[in-house]
Chimera marker file (.cmm) of the C-alpha trace (Angstrom):
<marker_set name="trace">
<marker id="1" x="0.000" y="0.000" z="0.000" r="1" g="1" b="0" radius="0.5"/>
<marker id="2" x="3.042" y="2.457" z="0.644" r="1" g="1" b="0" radius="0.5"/>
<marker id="3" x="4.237" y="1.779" z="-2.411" r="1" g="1" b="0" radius="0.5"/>
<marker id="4" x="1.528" y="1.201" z="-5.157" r="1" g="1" b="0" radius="0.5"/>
<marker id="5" x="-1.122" y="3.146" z="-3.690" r="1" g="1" b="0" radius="0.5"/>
<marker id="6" x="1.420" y="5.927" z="-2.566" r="1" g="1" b="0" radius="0.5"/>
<marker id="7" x="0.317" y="6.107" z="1.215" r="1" g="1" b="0" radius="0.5"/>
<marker id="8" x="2.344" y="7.075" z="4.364" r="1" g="1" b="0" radius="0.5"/>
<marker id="9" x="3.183" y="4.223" z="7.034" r="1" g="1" b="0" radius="0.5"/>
<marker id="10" x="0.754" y="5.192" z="9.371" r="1" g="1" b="0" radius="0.5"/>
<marker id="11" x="-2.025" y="5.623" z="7.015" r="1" g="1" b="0" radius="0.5"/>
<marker id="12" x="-1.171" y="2.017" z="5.544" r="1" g="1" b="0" radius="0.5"/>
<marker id="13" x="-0.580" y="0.663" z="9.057" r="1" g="1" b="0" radius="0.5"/>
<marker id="14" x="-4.231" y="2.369" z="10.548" r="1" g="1" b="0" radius="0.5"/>
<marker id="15" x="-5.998" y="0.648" z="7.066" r="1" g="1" b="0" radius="0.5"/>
<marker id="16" x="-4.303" y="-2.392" z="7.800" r="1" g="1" b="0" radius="0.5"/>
<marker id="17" x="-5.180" y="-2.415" z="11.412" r="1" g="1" b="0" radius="0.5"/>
<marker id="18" x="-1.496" y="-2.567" z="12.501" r="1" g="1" b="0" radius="0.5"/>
<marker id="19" x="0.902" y="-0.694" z="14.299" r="1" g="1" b="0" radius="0.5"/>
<marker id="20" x="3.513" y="1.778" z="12.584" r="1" g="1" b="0" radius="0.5"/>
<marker id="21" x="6.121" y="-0.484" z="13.433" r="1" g="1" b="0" radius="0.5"/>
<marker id="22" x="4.778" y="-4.007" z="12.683" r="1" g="1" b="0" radius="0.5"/>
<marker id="23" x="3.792" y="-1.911" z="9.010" r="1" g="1" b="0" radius="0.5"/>
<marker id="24" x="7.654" y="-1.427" z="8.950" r="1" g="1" b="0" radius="0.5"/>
<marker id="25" x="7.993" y="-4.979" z="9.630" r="1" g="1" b="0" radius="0.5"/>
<marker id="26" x="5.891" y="-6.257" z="6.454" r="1" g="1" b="0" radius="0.5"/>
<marker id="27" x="7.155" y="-3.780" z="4.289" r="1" g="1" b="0" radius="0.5"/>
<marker id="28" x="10.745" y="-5.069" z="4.563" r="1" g="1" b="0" radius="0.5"/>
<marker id="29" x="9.541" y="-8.805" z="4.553" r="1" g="1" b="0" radius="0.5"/>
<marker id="30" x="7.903" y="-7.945" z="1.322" r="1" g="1" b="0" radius="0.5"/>
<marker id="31" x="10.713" y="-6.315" z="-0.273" r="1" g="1" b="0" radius="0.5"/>
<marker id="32" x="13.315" y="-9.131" z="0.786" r="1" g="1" b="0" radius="0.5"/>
<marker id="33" x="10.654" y="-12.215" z="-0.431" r="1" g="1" b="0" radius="0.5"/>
<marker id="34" x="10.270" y="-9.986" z="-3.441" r="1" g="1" b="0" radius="0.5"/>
<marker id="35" x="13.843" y="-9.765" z="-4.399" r="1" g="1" b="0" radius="0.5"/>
<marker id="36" x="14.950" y="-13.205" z="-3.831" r="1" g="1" b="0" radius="0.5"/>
<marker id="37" x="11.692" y="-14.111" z="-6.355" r="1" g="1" b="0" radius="0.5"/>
<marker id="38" x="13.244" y="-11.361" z="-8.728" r="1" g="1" b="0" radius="0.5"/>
<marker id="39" x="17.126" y="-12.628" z="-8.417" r="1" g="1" b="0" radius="0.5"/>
<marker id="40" x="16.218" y="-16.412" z="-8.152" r="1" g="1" b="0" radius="0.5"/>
<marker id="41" x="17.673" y="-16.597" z="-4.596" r="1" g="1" b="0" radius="0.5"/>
<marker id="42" x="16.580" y="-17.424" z="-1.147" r="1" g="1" b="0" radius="0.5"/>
<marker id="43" x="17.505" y="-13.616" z="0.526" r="1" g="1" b="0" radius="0.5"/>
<marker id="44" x="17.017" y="-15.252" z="4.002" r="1" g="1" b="0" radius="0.5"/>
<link id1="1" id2="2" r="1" g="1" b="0" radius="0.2"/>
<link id1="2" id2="3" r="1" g="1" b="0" radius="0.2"/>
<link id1="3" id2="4" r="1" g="1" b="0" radius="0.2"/>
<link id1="4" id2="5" r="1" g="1" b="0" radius="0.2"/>
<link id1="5" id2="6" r="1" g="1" b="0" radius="0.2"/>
<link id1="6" id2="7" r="1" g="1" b="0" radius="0.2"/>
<link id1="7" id2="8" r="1" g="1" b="0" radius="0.2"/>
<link id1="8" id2="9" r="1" g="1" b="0" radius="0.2"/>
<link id1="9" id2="10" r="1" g="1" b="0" radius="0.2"/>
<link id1="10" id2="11" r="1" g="1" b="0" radius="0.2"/>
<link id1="11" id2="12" r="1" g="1" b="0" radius="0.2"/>
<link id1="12" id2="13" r="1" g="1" b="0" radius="0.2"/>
<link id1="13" id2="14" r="1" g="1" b="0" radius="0.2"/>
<link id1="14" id2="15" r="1" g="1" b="0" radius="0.2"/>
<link id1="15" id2="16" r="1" g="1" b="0" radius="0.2"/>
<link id1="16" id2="17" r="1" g="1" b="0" radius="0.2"/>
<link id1="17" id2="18" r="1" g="1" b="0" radius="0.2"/>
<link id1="18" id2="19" r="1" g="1" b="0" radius="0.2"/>
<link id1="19" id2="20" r="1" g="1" b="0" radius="0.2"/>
<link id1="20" id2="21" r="1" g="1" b="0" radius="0.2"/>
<link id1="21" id2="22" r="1" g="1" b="0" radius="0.2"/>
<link id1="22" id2="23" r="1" g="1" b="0" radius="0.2"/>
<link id1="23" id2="24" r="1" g="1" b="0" radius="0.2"/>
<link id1="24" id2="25" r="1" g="1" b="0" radius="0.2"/>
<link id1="25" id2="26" r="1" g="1" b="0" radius="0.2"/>
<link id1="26" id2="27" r="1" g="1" b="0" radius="0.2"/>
<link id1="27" id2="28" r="1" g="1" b="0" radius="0.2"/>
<link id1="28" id2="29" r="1" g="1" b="0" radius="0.2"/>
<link id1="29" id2="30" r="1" g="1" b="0" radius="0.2"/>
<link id1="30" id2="31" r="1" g="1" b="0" radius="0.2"/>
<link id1="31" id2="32" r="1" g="1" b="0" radius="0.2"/>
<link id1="32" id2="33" r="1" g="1" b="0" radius="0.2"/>
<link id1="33" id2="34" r="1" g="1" b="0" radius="0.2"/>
<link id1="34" id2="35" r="1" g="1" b="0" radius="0.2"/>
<link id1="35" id2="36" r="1" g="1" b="0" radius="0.2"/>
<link id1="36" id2="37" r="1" g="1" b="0" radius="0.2"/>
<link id1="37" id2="38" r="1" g="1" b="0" radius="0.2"/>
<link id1="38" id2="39" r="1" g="1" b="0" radius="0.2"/>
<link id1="39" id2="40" r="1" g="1" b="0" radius="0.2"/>
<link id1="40" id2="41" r="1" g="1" b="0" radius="0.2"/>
<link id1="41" id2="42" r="1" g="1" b="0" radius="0.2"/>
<link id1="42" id2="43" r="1" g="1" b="0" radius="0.2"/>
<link id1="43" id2="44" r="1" g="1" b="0" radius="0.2"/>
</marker_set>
């Protein structure tokens, strides 16, 4: 939602019912799963 939609991380984490820091917390999980798919790699 920060991203494609173009929101700030506590307006994504308050529509997502979360707080600012677990939002954090998914963004950079979904940026690390994201490029290991990308690169063909397992980033963990």
């Amino acid at each position: 939602m920060v991203k494609i939609k173009g929101l700030s991380i506590e307006q994504a984490a308050a529509q997502a019912g979360v707080s600012q820091g677990a939002m954090r917390v998914r963004i950079h999980r979904g940026y690390r799963a994201l490029r290991a798919r990308l690169l063909g790699g397992d980033d963990e």
